[in-house]
C-alpha positions as CSV (number, residue, x, y, z in Angstrom):
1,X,-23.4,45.8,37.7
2,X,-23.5,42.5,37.4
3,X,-24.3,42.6,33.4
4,X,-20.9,44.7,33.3
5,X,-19.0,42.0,34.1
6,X,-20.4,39.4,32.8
7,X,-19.5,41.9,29.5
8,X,-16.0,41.9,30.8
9,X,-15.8,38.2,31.7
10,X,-16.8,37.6,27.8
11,X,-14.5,40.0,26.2
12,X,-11.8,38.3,28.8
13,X,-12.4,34.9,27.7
14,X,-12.8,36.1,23.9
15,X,-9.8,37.4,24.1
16,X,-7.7,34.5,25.3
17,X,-9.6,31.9,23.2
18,X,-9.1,34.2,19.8
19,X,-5.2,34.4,21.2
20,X,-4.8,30.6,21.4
21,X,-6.5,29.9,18.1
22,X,-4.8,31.9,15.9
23,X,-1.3,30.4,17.7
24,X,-2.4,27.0,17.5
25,X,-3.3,27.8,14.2
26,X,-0.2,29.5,13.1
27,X,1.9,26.4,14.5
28,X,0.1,23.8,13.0
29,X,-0.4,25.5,9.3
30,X,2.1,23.3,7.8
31,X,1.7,20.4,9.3
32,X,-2.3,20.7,8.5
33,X,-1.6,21.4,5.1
34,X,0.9,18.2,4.9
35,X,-1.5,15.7,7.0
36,X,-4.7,16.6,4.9
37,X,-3.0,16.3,1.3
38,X,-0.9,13.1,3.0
39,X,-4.4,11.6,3.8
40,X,-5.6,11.9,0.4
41,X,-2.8,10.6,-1.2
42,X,-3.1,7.6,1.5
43,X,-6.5,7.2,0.5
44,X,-6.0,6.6,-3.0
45,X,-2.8,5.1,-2.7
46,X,-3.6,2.5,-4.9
47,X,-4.7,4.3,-8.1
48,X,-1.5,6.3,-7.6
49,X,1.2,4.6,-9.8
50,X,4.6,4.4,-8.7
51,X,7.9,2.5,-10.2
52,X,10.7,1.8,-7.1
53,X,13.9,2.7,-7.9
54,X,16.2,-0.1,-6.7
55,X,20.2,0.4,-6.6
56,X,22.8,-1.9,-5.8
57,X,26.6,-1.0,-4.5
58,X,29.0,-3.0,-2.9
59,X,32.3,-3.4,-1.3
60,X,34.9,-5.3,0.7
61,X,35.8,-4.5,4.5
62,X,39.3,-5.2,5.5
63,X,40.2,-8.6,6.9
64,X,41.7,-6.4,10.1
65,X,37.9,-4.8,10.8
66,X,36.1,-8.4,9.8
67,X,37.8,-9.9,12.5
68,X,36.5,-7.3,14.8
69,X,32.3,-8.6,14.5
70,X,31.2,-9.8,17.8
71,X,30.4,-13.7,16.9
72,X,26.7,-14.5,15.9
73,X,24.1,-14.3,18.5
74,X,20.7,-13.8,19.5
75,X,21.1,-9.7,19.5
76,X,20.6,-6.5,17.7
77,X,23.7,-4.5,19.0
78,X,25.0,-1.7,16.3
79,X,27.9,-2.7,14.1
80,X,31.6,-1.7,15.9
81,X,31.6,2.2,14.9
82,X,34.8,1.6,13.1
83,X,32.7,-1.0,10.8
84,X,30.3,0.7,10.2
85,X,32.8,4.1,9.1
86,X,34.3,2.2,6.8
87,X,31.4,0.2,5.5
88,X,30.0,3.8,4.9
89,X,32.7,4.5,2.9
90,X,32.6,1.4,0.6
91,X,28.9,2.0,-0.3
92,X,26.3,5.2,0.2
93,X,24.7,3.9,3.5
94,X,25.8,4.4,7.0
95,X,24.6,1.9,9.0
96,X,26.0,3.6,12.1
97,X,24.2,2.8,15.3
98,X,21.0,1.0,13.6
99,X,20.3,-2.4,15.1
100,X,22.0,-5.5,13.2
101,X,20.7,-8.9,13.1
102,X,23.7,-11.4,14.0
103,X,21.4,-14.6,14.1
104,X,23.2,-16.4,10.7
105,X,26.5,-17.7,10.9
106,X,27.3,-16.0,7.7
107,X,26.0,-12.7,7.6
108,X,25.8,-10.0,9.4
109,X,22.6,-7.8,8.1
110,X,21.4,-4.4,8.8
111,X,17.7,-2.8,8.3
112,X,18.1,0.3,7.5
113,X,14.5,1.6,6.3
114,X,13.7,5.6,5.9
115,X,10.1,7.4,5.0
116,X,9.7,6.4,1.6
117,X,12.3,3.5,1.4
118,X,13.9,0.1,2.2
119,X,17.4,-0.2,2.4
120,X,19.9,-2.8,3.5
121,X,23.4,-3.5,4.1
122,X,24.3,-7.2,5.0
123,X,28.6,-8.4,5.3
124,X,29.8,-11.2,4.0
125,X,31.6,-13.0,7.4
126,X,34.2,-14.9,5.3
127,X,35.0,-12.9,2.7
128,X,34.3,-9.1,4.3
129,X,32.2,-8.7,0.7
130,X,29.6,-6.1,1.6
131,X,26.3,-5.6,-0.2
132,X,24.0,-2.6,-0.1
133,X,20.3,-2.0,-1.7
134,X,18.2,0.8,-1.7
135,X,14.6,0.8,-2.9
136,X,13.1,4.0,-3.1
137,X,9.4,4.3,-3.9
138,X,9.4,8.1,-4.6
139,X,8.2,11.5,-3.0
140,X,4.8,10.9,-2.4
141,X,5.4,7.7,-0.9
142,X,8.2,9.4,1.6
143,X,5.3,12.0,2.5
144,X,2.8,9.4,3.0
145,X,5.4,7.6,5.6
146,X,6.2,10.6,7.4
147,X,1.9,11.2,8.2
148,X,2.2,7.5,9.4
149,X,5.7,8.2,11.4
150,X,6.9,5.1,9.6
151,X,10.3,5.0,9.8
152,X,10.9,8.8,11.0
153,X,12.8,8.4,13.9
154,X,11.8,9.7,17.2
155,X,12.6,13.6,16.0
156,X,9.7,13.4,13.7
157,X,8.0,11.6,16.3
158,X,7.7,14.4,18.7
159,X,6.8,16.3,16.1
160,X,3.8,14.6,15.7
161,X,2.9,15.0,18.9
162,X,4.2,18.8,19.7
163,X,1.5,18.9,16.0
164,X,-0.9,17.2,17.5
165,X,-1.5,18.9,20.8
166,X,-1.2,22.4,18.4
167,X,-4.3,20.9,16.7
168,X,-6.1,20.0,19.8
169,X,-5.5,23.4,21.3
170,X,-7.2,24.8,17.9
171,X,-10.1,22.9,17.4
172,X,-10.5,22.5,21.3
173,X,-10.1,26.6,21.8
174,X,-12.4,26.5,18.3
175,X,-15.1,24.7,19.9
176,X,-15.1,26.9,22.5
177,X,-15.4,30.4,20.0
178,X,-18.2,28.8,18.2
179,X,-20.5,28.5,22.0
180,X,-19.8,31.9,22.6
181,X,-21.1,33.1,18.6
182,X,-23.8,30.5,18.4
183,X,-26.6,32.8,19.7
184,X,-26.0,35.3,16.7
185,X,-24.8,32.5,14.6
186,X,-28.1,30.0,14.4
187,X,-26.6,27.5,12.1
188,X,-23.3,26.7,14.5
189,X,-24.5,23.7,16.9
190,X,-26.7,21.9,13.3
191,X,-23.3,21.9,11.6
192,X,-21.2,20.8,14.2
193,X,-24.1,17.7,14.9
194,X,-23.7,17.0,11.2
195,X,-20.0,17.1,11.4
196,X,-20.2,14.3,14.2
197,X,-23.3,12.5,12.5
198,X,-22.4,12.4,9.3
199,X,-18.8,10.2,10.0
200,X,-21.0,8.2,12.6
201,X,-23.3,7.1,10.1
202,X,-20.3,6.6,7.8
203,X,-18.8,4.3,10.2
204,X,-22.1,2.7,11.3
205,X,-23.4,2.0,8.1
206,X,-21.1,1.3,5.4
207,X,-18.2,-0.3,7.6
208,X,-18.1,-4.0,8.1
């Protein structure tokens, strides 16, 4: 009797733990695939030659909307929205609520980086000339920002973590699959020693 349900218990818990580990695994697919070809590309990132692209624009905002910047300070408050409309329309960034720095006396500038790029947009306070750059360091770069979440904005931030919970629930249900096969499958605890040795040693060793 109590064999039989032990028998049932496993075939319960088999069950469940083959349900959550294809679904973890099915969610996190992509985002394996795009992480583990990111973090070769990150790891050679200096063998891989790439040429920025730079371009320049610029424009003039109208003397009614340059009177309307807050006076310099110590602050990062957002351009006026109607500013930043119109200084979207003189040049091919919208610096829309992104933080400005209104420190200099003559300048109001904006940061405006992206996965992948730098960009800028500063205003001339005396003459409303505006200025606008754009660097872009190509594809590869842009994929190796968005594994770091640098410059992604807090979208791609949860991402990240909705992904990484989707991989924890994988390797964690995985882990878990491999006790309940290891007494048919003698190899399973020597190779997942070696997977924990063999980065230990790595670390231990060879980093300084």
């Amino acid at each position: 009797m109590k064999k039989k349900k032990n028998k049932k218990a496993r075939a319960f818990w088999l069950k469940q733990l083959h349900t959550w580990h294809w679904v973890s695994a099915a969610i996190s697919l992509v985002g394996m695939l795009l992480f583990a070809a990111t973090g070769i590309t990150l790891n050679h990132a200096a063998s891989i030659g790439a040429e920025p692209s730079v371009t320049q624009s610029q424009g003039k905002l109208p003397t009614a909307l340059l009177a309307k910047l807050p006076a310099p300070g110590d602050r990062t408050d957002p351009l006026p929205a109607e500013v930043a409309k119109a200084i979207a329309a003189a040049v091919p960034l919208d610096p829309s609520g992104r933080a400005a720095d209104w420190t200099a006396e003559d300048e109001v500038y904006v940061a405006m980086p992206g996965p992948g790029r730098d960009a800028w947009v500063s205003i001339d306070r005396a003459s409303g000339e505006v200025q606008a750059e754009v660097t872009d360091r190509g594809w590869i770069s842009y994929l190796n920002d968005l594994h770091k979440g640098r410059n992604s904005g807090a979208a791609w931030s949860l991402f990240i973590d909705l992904f990484a919970v989707a991989c924890l629930v994988f390797t964690i249900t995985g882990l878990f699959l491999l006790q309940l096969h290891a007494k048919h499958r003698p190899m399973t605890w020597p190779m997942v020693g070696l997977s924990l040795l063999i980065p230990l040693l790595l670390a231990l060793l060879f980093i300084h």
